[in-house]
C-alpha positions as CSV (number, residue, x, y, z in Angstrom):
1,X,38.3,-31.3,26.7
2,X,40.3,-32.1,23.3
3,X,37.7,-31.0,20.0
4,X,37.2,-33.9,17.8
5,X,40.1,-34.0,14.9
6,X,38.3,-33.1,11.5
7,X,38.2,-35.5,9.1
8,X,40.9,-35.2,6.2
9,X,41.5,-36.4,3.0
10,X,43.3,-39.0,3.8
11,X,40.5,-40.5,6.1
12,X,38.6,-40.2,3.2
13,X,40.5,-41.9,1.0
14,X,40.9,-44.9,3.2
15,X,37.2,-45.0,4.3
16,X,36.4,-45.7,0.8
17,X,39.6,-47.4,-0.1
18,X,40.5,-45.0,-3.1
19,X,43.8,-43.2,-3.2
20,X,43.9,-39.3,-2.7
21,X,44.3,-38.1,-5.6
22,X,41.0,-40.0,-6.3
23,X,39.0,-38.4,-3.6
24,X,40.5,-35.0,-4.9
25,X,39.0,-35.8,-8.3
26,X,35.9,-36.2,-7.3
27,X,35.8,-33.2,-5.3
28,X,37.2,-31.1,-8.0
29,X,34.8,-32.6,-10.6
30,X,38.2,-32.6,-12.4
31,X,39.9,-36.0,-14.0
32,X,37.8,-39.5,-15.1
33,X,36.1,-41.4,-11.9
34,X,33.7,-44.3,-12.5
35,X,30.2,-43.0,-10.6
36,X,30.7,-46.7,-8.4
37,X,33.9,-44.8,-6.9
38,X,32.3,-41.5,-7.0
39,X,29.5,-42.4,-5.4
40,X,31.4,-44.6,-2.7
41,X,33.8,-41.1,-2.1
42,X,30.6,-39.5,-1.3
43,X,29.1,-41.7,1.1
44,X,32.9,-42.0,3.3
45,X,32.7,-38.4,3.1
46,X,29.0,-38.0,4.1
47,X,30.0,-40.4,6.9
48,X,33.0,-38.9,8.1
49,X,31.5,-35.1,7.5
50,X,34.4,-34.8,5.9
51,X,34.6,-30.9,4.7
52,X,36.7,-30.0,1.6
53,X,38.8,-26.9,1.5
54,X,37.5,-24.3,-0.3
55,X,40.1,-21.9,-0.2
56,X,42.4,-24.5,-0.9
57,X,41.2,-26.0,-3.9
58,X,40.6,-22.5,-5.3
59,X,44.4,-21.9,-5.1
60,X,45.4,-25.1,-6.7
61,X,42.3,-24.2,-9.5
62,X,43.5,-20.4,-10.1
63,X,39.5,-20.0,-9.0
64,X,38.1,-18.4,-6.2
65,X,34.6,-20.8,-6.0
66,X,31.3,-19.5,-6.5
67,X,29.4,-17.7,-8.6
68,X,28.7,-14.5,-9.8
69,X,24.7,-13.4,-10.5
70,X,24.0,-9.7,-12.1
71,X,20.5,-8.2,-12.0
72,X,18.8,-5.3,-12.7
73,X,17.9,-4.3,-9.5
74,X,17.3,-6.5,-6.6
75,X,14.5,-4.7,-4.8
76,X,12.7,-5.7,-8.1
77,X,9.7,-8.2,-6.8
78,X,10.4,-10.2,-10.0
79,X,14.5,-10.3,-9.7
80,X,14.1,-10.8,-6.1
81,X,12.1,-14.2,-6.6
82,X,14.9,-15.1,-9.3
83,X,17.8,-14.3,-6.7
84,X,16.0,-16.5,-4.4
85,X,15.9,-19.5,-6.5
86,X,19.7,-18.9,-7.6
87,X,20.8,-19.0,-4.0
88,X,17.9,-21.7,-3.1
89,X,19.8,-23.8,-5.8
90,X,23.6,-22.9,-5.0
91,X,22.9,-23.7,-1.4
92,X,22.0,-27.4,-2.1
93,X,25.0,-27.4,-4.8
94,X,27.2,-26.4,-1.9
95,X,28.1,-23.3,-3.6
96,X,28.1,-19.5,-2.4
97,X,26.9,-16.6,-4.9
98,X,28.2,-13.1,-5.1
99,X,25.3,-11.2,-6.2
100,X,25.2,-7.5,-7.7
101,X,22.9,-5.4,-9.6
102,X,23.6,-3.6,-12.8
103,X,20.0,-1.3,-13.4
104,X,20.2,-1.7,-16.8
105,X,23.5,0.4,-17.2
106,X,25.7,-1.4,-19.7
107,X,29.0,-0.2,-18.3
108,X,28.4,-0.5,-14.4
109,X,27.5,-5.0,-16.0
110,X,30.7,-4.5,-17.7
111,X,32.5,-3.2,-14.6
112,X,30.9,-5.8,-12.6
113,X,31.6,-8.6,-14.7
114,X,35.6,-7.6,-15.3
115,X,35.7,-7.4,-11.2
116,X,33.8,-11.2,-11.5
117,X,36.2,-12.2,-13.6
118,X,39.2,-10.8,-11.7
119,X,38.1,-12.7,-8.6
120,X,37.7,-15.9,-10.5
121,X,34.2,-17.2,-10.0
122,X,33.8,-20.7,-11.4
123,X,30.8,-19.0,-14.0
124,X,27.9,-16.3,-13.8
125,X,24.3,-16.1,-14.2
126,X,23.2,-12.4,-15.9
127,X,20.0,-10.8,-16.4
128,X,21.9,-9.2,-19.3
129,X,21.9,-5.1,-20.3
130,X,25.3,-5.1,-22.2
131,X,26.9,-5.4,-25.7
132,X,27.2,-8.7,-27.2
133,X,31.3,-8.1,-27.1
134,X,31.5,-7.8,-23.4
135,X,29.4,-11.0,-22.5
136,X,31.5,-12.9,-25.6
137,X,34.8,-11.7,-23.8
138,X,33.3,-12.8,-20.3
139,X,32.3,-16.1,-21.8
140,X,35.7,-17.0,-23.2
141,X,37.5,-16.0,-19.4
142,X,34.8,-17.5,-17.3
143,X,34.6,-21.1,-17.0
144,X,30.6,-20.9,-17.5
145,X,28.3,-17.7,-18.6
146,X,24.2,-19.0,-18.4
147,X,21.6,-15.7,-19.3
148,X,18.4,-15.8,-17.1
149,X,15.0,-13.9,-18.2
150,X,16.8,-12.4,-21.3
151,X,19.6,-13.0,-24.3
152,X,21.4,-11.4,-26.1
153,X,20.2,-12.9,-29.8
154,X,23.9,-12.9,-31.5
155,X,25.2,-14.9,-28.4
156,X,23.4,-17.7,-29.2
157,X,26.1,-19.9,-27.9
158,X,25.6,-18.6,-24.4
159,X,22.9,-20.6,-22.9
160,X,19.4,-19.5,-21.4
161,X,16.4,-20.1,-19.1
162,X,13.3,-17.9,-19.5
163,X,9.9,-17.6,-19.0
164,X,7.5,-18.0,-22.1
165,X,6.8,-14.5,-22.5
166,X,4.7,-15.0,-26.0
167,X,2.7,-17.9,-24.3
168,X,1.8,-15.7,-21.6
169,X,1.0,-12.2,-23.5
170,X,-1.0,-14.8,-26.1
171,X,-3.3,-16.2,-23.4
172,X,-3.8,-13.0,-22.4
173,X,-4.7,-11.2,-26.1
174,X,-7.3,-14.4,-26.0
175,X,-8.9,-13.7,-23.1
176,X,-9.2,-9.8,-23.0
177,X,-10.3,-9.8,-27.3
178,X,-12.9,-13.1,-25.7
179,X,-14.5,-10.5,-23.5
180,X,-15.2,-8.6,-26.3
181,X,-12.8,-6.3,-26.6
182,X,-10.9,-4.8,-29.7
183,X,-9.4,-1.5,-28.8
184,X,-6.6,-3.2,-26.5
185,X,-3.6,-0.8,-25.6
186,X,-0.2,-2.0,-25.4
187,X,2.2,-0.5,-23.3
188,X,5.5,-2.0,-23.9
189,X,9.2,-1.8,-22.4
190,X,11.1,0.7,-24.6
191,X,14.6,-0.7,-26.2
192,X,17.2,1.2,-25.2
193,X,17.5,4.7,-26.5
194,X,14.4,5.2,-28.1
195,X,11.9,7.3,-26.5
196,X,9.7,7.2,-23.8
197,X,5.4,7.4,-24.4
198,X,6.3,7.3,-28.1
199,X,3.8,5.1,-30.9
200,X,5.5,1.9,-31.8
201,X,7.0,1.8,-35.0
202,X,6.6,-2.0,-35.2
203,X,10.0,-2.9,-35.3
204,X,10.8,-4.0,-32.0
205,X,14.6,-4.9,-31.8
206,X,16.0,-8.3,-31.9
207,X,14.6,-11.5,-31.7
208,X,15.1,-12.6,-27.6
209,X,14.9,-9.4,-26.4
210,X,11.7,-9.7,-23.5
211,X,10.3,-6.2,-25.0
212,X,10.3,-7.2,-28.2
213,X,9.0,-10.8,-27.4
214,X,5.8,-9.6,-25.8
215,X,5.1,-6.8,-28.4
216,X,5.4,-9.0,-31.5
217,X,3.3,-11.8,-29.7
218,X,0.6,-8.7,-28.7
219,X,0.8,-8.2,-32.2
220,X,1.0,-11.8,-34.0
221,X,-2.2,-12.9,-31.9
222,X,-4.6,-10.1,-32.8
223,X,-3.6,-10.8,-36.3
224,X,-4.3,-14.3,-35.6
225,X,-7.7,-13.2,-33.9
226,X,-8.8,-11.2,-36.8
227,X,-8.6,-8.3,-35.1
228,X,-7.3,-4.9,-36.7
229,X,-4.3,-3.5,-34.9
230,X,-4.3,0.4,-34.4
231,X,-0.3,1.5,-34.8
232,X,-0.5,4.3,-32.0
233,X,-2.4,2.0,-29.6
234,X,1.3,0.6,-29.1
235,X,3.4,2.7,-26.9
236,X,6.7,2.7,-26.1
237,X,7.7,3.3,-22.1
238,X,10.8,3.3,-19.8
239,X,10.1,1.3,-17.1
240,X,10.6,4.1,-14.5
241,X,7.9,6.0,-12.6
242,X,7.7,9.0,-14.4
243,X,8.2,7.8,-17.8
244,X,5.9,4.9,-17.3
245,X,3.1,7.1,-15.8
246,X,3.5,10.1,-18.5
247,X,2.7,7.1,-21.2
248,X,0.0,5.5,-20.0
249,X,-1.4,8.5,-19.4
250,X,-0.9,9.8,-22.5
251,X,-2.7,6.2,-24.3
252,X,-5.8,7.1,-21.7
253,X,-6.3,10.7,-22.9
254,X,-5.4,10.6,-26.3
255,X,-7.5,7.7,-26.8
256,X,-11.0,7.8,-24.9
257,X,-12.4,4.5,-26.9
258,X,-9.2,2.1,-25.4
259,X,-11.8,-0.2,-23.5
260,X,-8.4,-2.5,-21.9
261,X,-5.2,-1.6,-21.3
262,X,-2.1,-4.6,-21.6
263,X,1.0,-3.7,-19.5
264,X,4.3,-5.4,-20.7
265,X,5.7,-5.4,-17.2
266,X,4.8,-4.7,-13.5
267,X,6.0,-1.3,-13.1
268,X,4.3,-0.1,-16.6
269,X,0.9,-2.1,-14.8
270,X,1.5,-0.1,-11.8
271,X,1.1,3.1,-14.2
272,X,-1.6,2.3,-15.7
273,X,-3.9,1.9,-12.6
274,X,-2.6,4.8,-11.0
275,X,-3.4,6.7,-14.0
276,X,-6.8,5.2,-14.2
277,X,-7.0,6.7,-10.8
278,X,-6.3,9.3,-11.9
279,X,-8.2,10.0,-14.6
280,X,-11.6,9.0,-12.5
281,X,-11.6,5.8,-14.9
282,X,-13.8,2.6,-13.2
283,X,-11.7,-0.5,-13.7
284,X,-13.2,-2.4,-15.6
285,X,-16.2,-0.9,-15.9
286,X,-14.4,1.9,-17.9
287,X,-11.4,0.1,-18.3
288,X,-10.0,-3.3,-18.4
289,X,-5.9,-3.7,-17.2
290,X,-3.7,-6.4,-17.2
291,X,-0.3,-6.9,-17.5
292,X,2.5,-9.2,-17.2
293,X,4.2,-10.3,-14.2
294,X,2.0,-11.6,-11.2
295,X,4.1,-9.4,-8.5
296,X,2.3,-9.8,-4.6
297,X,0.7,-6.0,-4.9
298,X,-1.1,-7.3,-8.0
299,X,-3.5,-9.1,-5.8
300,X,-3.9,-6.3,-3.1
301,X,-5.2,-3.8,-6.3
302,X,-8.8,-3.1,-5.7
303,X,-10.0,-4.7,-7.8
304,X,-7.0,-7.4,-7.7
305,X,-5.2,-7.4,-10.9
306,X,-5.2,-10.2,-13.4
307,X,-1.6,-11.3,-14.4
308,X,0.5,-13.2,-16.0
309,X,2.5,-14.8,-13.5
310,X,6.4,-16.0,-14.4
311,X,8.3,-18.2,-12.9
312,X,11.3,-16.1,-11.6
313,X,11.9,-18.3,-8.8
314,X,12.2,-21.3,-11.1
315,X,14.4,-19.5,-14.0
316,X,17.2,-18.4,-11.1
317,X,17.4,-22.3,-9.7
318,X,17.1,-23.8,-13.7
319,X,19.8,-21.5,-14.7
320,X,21.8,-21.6,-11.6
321,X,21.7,-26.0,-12.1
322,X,22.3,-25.7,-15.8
323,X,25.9,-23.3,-14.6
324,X,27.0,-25.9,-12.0
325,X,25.4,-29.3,-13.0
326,X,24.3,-29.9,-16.9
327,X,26.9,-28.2,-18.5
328,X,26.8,-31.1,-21.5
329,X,23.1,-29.9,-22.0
330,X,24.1,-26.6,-22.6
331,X,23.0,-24.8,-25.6
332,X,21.4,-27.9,-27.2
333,X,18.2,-27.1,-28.5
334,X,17.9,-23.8,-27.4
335,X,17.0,-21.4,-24.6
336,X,15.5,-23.1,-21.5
337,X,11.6,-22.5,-21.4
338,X,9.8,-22.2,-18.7
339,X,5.9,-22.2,-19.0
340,X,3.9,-19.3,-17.5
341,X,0.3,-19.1,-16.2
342,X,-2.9,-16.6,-16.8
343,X,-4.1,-15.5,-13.5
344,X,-7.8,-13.8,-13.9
345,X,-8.9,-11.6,-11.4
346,X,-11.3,-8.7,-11.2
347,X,-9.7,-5.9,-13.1
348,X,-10.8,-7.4,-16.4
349,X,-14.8,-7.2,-17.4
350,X,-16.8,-7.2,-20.5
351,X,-17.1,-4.7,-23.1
352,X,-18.9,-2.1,-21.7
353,X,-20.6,1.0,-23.2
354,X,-18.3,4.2,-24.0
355,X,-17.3,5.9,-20.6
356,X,-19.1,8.2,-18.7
357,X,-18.9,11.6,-19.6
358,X,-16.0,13.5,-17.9
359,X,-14.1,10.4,-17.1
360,X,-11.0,10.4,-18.8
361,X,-9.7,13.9,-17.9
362,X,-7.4,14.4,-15.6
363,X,-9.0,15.7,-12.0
364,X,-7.6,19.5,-10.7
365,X,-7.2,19.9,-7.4
């Protein structure tokens, strides 16, 4: 048995009655075509299942097709949910994504993105780590460059979606200082270079920068609360095991009358409970912690962690349909923000009583 002929072009073209260098417009999303002829392209095409050539309108275009997405780290619950809505996006777009991670190393993004660029991807989406001069030579190669979850503040031509990181570290100031407490601990994402488990000197890098989002909104709403801030209740951590458990560890000990802790990320959460462990501290009884980023272990704490939860999926598919779809609606007005939400669980109480005696040193085997 003969298999059926695959539709071509030219099918296309006389299905809707447009020449072909018409249909190829409006596949290329190159050249002026009223949206009556696009749209009557699209529907002969739909109709015929007609299948353009990939390959071959990359050669004609110098481009490969596709996109290119860098990450920290994609066994990251938080950039795995963003990749997800990237490819959830590019899938219904008709496009395919080459994804890699970078971990936060500046050259291995600028190695990545020079091999992106080599292989002529049609834009990228970056969770970015590098110098402003790399991403502004990327942008000028690249057809299209769109940050996701952070920017780079002196790139402000390079559009943006991210979550509302102040929002969400504001609701939570309100709700922890409405349950009566005033010694609230900060541990925050160190900028790069400065020291792990180190007191905050206040100045917390660039505006656009998550870390320093969330600390200056910690700060700005206790201010705005009336509530006095203690400089070496802010401490700076690498988001890494050790470094994240050695400061949180050292805000529990050094300071026995912290009554809540505020994480600025999951991993730095993850510290401070097992530090709380640790130290034979009750959560909340002795202890109130929170932090930001509602990751699926957060609810299998015991008790279950309140969080607050942003919406990674949602940034990857917004930024992934402002790279391949609103590209006049770039950069107007802004970054792209996407609202987070306060989830309350158990691991936050009222102000309690100072703790026990002994709690708060570290147990010894």
């Amino acid at each position: 048995m003969t298999p059926a002929r695959s539709a071509t072009i030219k099918d296309v073209a006389a299905a809707a009655g447009v020449g072909i260098a018409t249909v190829s417009r409006v596949f290329s999303g190159t050249g002026s075509v009223s949206a009556a002829t696009r749209e009557r392209v699209l529907a002969a095409a739909r109709e015929l299942d007609y299948r353009p050539s990939a390959l071959g309108r990359g050669l004609k275009l110098r481009r490969s097709g596709g996109i290119g997405l860098i990450v920290p780290d994609v066994t990251d619950p938080f950039c795995a949910d963003l990749v997800a809505g990237v490819l959830a996006c590019a899938r219904t777009l008709g496009e395919h994504v080459i994804v890699d991670a970078a971990h936060g190393d500046p050259a291995r993004e600028a190695e990545i993105v020079d091999r992106l660029v080599e292989q002529r991807v049609d834009g990228v989406i970056a969770v970015p780590a590098g110098e402003d001069a790399d991403w502004r030579a990327a942008a000028r190669v690249c057809s299209s460059v769109v940050f996701a979850d952070r920017v780079l503040p002196r790139l402000p031509e390079i559009p943006a979606v991210l979550a509302d990181d102040a929002g969400g570290v504001r609701s939570l100031v309100e709700y922890l200082v409405g349950l009566g407490h005033r010694r609230i601990g900060f541990l925050g994402a160190a900028p790069p270079g400065a020291p792990s488990g180190a007191a905050s000197t206040g100045r917390d890098g660039p505006p656009g920068a998550s870390w320093g989002v969330r600390e200056r909104a910690f700060r700005d709403t206790l201010a705005q609360l009336r509530v006095p801030l203690e400089e070496d209740l802010i401490v700076a951590a690498r988001s890494a095991g050790d470094a994240a458990y050695a400061a949180a560890a050292g805000l529990l000990q050094r300071r026995a009358d912290v009554t809540a802790v505020l994480a600025a990320g999951h991993l730095l959460g993850e510290a401070a409970v097992l530090v709380a462990r640790g130290l034979d501290l009750r959560v909340p009884a002795d202890v109130s912690i929170a932090m930001v980023d509602d990751v699926a272990w957060a609810e299998l704490c015991d008790p279950p962690l309140t969080a607050v939860a942003r919406p990674a999926r949602d940034i990857g598919y917004r930024a992934c349909e402002l790279l391949l779809r609103d590209r006049a609606r770039r950069g107007r007005g802004g970054p792209v923000l996407l609202p987070t939400e306060l989830v309350v669980r158990g691991s936050c109480g009222p102000l309690r009583t100072a703790r026990a005696p002994g709690r708060g040193t570290a147990r010894h085997a």
